[in-house]
C-alpha positions, 0 to 999 in steps of 0.5 A: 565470392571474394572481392579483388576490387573496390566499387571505388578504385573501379570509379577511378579506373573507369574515369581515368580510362574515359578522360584517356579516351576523350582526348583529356591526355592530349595538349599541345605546347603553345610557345610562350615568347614572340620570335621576330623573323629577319625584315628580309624573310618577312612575306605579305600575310594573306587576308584571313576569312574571319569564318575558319581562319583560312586565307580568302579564295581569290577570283583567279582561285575560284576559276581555277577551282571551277575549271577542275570540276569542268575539266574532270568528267563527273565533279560528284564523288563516286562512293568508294573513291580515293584521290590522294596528294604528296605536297612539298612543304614549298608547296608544289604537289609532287604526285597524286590521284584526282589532285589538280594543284597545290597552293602554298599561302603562307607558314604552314598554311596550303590548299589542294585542289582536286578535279571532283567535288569533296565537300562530303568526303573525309580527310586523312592527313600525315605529316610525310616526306618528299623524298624517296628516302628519310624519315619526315620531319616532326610535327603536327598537322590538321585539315579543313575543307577549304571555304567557297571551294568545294573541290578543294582541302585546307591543311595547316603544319606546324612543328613539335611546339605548335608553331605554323611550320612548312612541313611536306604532308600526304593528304588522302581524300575518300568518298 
């Protein structure tokens, strides 16, 4: 039988083919220069928790967060549950399923709060658009449950280089 590939060039391929995999092609840009915003547009950062890098959840938060869970008729996920939240990049929650507000904190930094425990569900997020028409704009996003809150998702934007940016996103939440 003749041999159409080396034992070698079979390695490389293999090789190549699980770095692609394990995410080894994927880098984001991090911006090398510091750009000062005018003192003007310049807001009050919120307090950091040191556990995640998330703002603290504020007391006036946590009620609000307990008040969901009371309000909704059961606060356990039901397996096969989808609750999902169309976010402005100001912040304002445009519509949803099962999604109780929005919270804009801060750059690219936001809360949604759903009526029902999501602490053992998995997140889906996109970078989308708040409108009826138009392509969203570029940009990366990432998600986290919220800490101390158990009925709520932490999203993070940012734009093309990897800078916090306000973009509107689509969260989907299932159980």
């Amino acid at each position: 039988m003749a041999k159409l590939f080396s034992r070698r060039s079979v390695v490389v391929a293999v090789s190549a083919l699980a770095l692609a995999l394990a995410g080894g092609g994927i880098a984001a840009a991090q911006p090398t220069t510091v750009v000062k915003a005018p003192l003007d547009s310049v807001q009050a950062a919120p307090r950091l928790d040191a556990r995640g890098g998330q703002p603290v959840v504020t007391p006036a938060e946590a009620r609000q967060a307990r008040a969901a869970l009371k309000k909704s008729a059961s606060s356990s996920a039901v397996v096969g549950t989808t609750s999902f939240a169309v976010v402005g990049s100001s912040g304002n929650l445009i519509r949803g399923r099962g999604a109780v507000s929005a919270t804009k904190y801060g750059a690219g930094q936001y809360q949604v709060l759903f009526n029902r425990n999501v602490t053992r569900s998995a997140y889906l997020a996109t970078i989308g658009t708040d409108q009826q028409c138009c392509v969203p704009p570029a940009g990366e996003i990432s998600v986290a449950p919220r800490l101390d809150t158990p009925n709520a998702v932490f999203i993070q934007t940012y734009d093309s280089t990897g800078v916090p940016a306000d973009r509107p996103f689509h969260l989907a939440v299932f159980s």
